[in-house]
C-alpha positions as a Markdown table, in Angstrom:
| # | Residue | x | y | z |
|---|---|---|---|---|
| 1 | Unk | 0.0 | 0.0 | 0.0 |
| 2 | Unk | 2.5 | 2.6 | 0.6 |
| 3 | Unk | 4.1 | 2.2 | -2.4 |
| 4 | Unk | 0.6 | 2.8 | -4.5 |
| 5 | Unk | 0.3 | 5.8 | -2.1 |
| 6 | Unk | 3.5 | 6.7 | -3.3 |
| 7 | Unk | 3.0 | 6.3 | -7.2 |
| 8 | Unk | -0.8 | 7.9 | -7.1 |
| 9 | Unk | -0.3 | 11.5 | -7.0 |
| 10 | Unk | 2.5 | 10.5 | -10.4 |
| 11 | Unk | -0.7 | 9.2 | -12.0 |
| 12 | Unk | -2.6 | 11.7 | -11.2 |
| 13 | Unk | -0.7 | 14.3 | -12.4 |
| 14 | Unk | -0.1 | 11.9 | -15.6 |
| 15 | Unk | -3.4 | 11.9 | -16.1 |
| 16 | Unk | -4.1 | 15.7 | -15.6 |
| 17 | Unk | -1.6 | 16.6 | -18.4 |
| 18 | Unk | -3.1 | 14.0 | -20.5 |
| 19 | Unk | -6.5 | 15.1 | -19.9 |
| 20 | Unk | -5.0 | 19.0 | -20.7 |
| 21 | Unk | -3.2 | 18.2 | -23.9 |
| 22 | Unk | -7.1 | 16.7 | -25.4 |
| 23 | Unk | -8.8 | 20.0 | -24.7 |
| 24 | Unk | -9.3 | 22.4 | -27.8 |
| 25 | Unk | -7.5 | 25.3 | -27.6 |
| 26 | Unk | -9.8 | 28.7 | -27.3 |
| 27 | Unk | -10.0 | 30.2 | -30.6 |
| 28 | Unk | -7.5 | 32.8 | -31.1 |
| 29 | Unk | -8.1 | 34.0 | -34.9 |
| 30 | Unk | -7.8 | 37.0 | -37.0 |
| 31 | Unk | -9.8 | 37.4 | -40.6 |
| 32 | Unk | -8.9 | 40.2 | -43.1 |
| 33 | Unk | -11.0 | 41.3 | -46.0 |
| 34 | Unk | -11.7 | 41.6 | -49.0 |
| 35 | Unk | -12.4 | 37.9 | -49.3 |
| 36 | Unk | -12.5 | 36.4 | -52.6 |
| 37 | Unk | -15.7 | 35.1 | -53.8 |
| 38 | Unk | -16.1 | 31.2 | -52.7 |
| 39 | Unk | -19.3 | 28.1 | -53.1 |
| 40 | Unk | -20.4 | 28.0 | -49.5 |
| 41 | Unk | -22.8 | 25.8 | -50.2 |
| 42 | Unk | -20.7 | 22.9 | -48.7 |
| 43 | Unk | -20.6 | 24.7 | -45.9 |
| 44 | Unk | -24.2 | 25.3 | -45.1 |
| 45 | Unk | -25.1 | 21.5 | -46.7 |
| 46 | Unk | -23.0 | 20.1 | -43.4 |
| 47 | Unk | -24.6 | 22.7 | -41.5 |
| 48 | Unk | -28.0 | 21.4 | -41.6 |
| 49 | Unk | -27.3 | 18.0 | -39.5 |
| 50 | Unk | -27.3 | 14.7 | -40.7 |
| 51 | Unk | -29.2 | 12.7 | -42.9 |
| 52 | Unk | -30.4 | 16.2 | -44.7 |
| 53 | Unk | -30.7 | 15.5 | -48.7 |
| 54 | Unk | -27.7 | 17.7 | -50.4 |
| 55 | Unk | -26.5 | 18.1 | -54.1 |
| 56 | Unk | -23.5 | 19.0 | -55.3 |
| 57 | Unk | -23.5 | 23.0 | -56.5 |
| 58 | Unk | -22.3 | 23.6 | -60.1 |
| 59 | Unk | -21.5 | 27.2 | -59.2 |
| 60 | Unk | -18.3 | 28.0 | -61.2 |
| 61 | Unk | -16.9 | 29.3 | -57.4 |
| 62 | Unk | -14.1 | 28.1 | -56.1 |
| 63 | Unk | -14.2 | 25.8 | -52.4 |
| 64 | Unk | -11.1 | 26.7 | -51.2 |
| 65 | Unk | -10.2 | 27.6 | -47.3 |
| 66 | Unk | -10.4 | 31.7 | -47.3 |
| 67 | Unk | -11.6 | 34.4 | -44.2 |
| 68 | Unk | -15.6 | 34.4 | -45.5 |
| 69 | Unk | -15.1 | 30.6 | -45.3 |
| 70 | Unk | -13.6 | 30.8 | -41.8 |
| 71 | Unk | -16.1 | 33.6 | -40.2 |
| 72 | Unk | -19.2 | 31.1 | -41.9 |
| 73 | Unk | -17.6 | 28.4 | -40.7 |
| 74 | Unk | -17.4 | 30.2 | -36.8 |
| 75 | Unk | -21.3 | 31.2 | -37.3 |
| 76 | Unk | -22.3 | 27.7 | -37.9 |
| 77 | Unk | -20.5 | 26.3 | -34.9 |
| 78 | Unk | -23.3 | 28.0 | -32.7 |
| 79 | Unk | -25.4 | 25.5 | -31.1 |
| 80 | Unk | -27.6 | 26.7 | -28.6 |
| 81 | Unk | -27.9 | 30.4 | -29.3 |
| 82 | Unk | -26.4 | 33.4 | -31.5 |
| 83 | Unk | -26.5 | 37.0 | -30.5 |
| 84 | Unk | -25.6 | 39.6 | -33.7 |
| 85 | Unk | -25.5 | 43.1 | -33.3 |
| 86 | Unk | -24.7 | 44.8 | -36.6 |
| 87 | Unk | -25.2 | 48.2 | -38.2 |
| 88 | Unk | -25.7 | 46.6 | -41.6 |
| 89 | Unk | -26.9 | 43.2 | -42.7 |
| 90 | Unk | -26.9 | 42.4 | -46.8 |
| 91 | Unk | -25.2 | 39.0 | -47.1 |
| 92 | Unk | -26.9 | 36.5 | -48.3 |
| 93 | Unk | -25.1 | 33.6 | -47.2 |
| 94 | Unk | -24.8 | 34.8 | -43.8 |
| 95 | Unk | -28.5 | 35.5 | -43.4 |
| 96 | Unk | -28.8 | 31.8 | -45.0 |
| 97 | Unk | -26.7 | 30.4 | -42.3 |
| 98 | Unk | -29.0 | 32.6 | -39.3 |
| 99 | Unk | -32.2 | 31.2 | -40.8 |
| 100 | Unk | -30.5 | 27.8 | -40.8 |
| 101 | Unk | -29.0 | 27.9 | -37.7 |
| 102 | Unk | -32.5 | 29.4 | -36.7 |
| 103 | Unk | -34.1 | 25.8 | -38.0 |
| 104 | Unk | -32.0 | 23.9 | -36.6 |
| 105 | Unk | -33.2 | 25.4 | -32.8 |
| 106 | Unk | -30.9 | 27.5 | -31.9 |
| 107 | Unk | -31.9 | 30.7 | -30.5 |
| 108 | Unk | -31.4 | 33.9 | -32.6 |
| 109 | Unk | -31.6 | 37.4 | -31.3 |
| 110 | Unk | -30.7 | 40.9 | -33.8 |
| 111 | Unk | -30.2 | 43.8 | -32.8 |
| 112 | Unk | -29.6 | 46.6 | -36.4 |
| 113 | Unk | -29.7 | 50.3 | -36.8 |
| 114 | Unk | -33.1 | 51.4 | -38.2 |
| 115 | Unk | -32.2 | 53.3 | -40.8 |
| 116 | Unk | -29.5 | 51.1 | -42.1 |
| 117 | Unk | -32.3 | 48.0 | -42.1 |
| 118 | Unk | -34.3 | 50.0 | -44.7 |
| 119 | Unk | -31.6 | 50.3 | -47.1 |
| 120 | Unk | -32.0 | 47.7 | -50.7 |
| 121 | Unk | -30.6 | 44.6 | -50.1 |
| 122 | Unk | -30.9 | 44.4 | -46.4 |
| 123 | Unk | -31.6 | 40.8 | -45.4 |
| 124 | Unk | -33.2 | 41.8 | -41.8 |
| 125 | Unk | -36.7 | 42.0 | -43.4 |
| 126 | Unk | -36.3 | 37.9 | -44.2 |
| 127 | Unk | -35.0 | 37.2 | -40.8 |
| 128 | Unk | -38.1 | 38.5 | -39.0 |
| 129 | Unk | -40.0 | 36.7 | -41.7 |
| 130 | Unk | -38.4 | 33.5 | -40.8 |
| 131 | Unk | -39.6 | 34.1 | -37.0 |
| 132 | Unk | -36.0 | 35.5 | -35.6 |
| 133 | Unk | -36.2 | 38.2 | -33.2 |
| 134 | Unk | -35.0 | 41.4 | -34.3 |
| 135 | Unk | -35.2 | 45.1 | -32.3 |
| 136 | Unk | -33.5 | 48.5 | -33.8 |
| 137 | Unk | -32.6 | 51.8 | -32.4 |
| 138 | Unk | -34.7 | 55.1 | -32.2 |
| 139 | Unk | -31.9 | 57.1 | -32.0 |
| 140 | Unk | -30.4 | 60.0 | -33.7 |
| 141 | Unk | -26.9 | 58.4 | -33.7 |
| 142 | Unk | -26.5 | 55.1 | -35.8 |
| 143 | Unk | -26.2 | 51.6 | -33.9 |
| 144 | Unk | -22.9 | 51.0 | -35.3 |
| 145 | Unk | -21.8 | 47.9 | -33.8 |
| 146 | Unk | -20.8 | 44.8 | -35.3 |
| 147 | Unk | -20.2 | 41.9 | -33.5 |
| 148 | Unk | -21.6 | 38.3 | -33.0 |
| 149 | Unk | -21.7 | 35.9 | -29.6 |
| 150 | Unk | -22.0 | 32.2 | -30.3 |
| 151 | Unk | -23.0 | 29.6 | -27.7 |
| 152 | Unk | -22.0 | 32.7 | -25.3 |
| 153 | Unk | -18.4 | 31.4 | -25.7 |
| 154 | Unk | -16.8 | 33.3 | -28.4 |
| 155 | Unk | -16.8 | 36.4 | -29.9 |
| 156 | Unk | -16.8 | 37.3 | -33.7 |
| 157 | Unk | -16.4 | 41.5 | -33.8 |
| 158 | Unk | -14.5 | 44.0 | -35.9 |
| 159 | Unk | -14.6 | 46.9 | -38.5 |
| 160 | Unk | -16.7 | 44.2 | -41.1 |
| 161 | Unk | -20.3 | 44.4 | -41.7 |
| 162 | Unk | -22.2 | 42.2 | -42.8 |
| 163 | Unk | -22.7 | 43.1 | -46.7 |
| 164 | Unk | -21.3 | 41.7 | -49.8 |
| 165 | Unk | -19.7 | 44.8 | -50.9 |
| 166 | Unk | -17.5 | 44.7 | -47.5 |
| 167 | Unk | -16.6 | 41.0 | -47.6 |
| 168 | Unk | -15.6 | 40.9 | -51.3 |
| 169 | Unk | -14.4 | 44.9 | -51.7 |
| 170 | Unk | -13.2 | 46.4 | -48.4 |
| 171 | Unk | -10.4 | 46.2 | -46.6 |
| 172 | Unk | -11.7 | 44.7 | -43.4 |
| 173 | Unk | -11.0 | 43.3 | -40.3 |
| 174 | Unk | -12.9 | 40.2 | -38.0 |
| 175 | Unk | -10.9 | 38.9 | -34.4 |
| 176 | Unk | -12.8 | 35.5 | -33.3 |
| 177 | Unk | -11.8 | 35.1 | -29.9 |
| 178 | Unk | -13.0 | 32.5 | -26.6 |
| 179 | Unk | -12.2 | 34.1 | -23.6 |
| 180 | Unk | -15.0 | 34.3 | -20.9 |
| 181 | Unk | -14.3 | 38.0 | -19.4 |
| 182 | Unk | -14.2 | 39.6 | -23.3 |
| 183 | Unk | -17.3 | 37.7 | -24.1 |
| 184 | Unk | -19.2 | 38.4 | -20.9 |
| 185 | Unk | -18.6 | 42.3 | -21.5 |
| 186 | Unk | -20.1 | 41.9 | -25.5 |
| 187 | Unk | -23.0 | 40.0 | -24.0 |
| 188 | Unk | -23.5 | 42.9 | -21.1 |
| 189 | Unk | -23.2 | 45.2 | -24.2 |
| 190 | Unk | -25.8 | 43.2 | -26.1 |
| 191 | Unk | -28.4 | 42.9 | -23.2 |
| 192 | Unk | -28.4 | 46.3 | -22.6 |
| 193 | Unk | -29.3 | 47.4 | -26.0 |
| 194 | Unk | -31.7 | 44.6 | -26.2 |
| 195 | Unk | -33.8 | 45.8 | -23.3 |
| 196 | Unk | -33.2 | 49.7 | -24.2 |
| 197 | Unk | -34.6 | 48.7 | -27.8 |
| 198 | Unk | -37.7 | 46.5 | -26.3 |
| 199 | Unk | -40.9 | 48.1 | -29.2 |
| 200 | Unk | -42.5 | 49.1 | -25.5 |
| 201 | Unk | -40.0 | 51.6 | -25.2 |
| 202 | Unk | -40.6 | 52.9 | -28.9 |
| 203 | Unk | -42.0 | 56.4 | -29.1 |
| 204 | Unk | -43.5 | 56.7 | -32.6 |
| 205 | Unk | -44.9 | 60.0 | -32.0 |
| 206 | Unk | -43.0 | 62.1 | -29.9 |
């Protein structure tokens, strides 16, 4: 017995570093923009779950690995709920992969700027009609943020909205990052606005 006692806390701490070296690493990434153009269909076919009926796209767009590939690819890994705030929202894939991930059960709260959802393109009108919850400002100022929270564990922020002309023309940044004190202050951020933007707060004529 006492030389098990003396070999345990050696297998313990063995078994620590083992356990240690499995975990994932937090995700530490940085996208720049423009992005070039890319199929993502791929990408939201192995988003939808399994045993979901997918054909192969006969888009002439490449598939290779590029930063609209990697922030899509971030999006979809949300699996119990997604937080955007974001001044301007045009992309159609990325509204694609909300609605999906929407399907799929996971829980979906917007927050936009008012007058930037009224502009052509915007995909906002879509999303409510899909049955995502979306509020927007009443404010003089624009709601200029631009940041996702998936799963409440990472954040997805920078200077990139959400539009085609920005992913494919701009030069842009995105920082996806898992670190609990960041993320907590983008969710304080988010619930803040959310309640300040609650339609029972509206004042349509002041």
């Amino acid at each position: 017995w006492a030389g098990l006692a003396a070999v345990a806390p050696a297998l313990a701490l063995a078994l620590a570093v083992s356990v240690w070296r499995r975990r994932p690493r937090p995700v530490r990434e940085v996208l720049f923009f423009p992005s070039q153009p890319v199929c993502t269909e791929a990408l939201l076919s192995e988003a939808v779950g399994p045993g979901a009926v997918t054909r192969p796209c006969r888009c002439p767009l490449p598939r290779g690995d590029c930063s609209f590939s990697r922030l899509l690819r971030h999006l979809l890994s949300a699996r119990r709920s997604l937080e955007l705030c974001l001044f301007a929202f045009s992309s159609p894939q990325l509204a694609q992969a909300v609605q999906l991930l929407h399907r799929r059960g996971v829980r979906v709260r917007v927050v936009t700027d008012a007058q930037s959802m009224e502009t052509r393109g915007s995909q906002i009108g879509l999303l409510r009609h899909a049955g995502i919850q979306v509020r927007h400002d009443q404010e003089s100022g624009y709601m200029h943020h631009k940041f996702a929270v998936v799963d409440r564990r990472m954040i997805i922020t920078g200077s990139l909205n959400w539009t085609t002309q920005a992913i494919q023309n701009n030069r842009e940044n995105v920082v996806v990052v898992e670190d609990h004190e960041i993320v907590k202050a983008f969710l304080d951020e988010f619930e803040r606005i959310w309640e300040e933007y609650d339609p029972r707060n509206y004042i349509f004529f002041p």
